[in-house]
N, C-alpha and C positions, 0 to 999 in steps of 0.2 A: 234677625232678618225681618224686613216689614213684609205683611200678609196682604198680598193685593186683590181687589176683588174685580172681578171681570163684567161691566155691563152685564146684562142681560139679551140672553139673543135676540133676533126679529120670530115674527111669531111662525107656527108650525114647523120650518124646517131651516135652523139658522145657515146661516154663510160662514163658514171657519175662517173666510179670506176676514170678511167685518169683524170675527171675535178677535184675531188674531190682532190686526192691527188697531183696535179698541183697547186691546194689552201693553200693546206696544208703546199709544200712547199716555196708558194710564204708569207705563212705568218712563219714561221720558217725563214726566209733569212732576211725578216726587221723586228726580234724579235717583233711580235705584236703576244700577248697573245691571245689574240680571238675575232671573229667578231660581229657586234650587228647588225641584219639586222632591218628595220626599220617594224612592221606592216602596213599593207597598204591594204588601203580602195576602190583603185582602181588599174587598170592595168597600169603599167608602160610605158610612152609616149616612141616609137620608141623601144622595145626591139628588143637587139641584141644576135643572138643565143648561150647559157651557161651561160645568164645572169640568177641569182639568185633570187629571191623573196619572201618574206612572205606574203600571202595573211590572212585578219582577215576574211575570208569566207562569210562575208556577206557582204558586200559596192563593194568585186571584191571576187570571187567563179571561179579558172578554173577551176573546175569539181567535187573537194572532198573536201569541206570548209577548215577549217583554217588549215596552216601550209606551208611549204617551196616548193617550185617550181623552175625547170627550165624550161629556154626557149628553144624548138628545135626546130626553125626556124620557124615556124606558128602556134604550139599550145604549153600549159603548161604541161609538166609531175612533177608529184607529186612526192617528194622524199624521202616521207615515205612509206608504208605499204598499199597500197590501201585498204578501208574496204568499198568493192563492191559487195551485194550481197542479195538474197531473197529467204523466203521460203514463200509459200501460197499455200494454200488448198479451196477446196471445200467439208468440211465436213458433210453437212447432205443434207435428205431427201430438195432436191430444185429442180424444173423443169425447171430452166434458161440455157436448151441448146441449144445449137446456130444454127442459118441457116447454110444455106451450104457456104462455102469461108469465115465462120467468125470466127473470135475468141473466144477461151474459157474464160471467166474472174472468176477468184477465188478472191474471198471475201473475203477468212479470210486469213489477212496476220499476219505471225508469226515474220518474219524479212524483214524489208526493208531499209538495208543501203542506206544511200543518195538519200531515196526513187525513187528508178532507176526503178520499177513495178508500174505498173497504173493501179488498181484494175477497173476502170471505163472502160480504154480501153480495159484488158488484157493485153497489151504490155510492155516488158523492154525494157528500151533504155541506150545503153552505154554511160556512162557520162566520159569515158576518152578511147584512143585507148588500147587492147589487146588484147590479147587471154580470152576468157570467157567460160566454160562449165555449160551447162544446160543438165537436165533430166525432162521429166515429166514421168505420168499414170494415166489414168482414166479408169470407170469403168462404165455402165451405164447398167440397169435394163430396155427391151427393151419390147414395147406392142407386142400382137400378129401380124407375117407380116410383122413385122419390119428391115428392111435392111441399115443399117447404114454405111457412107464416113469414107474414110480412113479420118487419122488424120496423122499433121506430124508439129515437129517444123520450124517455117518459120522466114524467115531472112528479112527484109526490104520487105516486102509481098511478095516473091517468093518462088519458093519449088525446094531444090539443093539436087537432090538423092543421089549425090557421098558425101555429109556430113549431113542425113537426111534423112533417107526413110521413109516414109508413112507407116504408119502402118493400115494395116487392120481389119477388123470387126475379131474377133479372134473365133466365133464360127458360124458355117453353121446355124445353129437353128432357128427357126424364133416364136418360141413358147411365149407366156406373160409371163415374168419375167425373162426370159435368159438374164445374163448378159453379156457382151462381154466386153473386155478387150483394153488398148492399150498402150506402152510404146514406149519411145526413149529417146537417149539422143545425144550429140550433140557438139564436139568441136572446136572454130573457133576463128578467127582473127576480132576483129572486130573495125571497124573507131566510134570516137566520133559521137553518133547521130544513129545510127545504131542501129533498133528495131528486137526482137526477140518477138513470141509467140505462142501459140498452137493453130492448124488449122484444120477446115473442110475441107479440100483442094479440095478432087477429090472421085468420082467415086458414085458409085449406091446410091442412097439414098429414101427410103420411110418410112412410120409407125415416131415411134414417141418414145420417152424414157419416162417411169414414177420417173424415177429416177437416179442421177446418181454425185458419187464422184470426189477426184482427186486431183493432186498434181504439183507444177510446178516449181522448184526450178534454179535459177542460182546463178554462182559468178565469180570476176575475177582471173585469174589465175595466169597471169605474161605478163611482155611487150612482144610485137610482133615482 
């Protein structure tokens, strides 16, 4: 089999559509019918950036198990279809709600691609760079007296109001069984490794919840 080399990208941040049909026509010009890439069980020693690769996702995994990759000069982008993404809930009568400055964790998960949600922590963590939107809502059934922290989704543990506002206790009432509400959602850029999750962040807090639901979904959207 002839070993074809690929241009070189354009600088900083190459176009896949140019490498791609750069390929295309470096294999049209030495009539080779088509390429067989090899699967591979580990990372390829000294990659150079728009080198090509099949990873078999478990012996080497850059971020979304098996299939083709390229290199952009320090990480792997996938070059299919990213299938990045979770739904999970907090469906019934449970009283696991959290201190103040902690995370909310939902239990029952319905979807979890490339299990990027950690029910133990709460946390999603980006298993490849880009743009990701998240929404949640919760709802909580409050004792008598009870005065409840804003909530707001938080990015790598800080709270960024210009992409994120805190949402507040949604009813003045302080009465046993008033529920109080809280929603948001969220869209952002985000680096490999970079955690997202729903927060007690800030402000008044007393009394206590008997009860209380919720939801917290993200996915990926498109490169950055």
């Amino acid at each position: 089999m002839k070993r074809l080399a690929i241009p070189s990208p354009p600088p900083n941040y190459p176009d896949l559509r140019e490498i791609l049909l750069a390929m295309k026509s470096n294999i049209e010009t030495r009539n080779v019918d088509s390429v067989q890439l090899n699967v591979l069980s580990s990372a390829p020693d000294n990659p150079a950036t728009g080198m090509i690769a099949f990873a078999d996702g478990a012996g080497w995994n850059p971020g979304l198990g098996a299939g083709p990759y390229i290199y952009m000069g320090s990480w792997w982008l996938y070059m299919g279809n990213p299938r990045v993404g979770f739904s999970v809930t907090q469906p019934s009568t449970i009283t696991n709600w959290p201190a103040y400055q902690a995370y909310f964790k939902f239990p029952s998960i319905g979807m979890n691609y490339t299990n990027c949600y950690n029910s133990n922590t709460g946390l999603f963590t980006a298993p490849v760079p880009g743009v990701y939107s998240f929404d949640f809502s919760i709802a909580a059934s409050k004792v008598a007296g009870a005065i409840l922290n804003d909530i707001a989704l938080v990015v790598n543990g800080t709270v960024d109001e210009n992409v994120s506002t805190p949402q507040v206790d949604s009813i003045g009432s302080t009465g046993s069984g008033d529920w109080a509400n809280w929603s948001g959602c969220l869209v952002r850029a985000l680096s490999k490794g970079d955690t997202v999750g729903v927060n007690k962040v800030f402000g008044p807090s007393s009394g206590a919840v008997s009860d209380w639901r919720g939801q917290f979904t993200g996915m990926y959207v498109c490169q950055a």
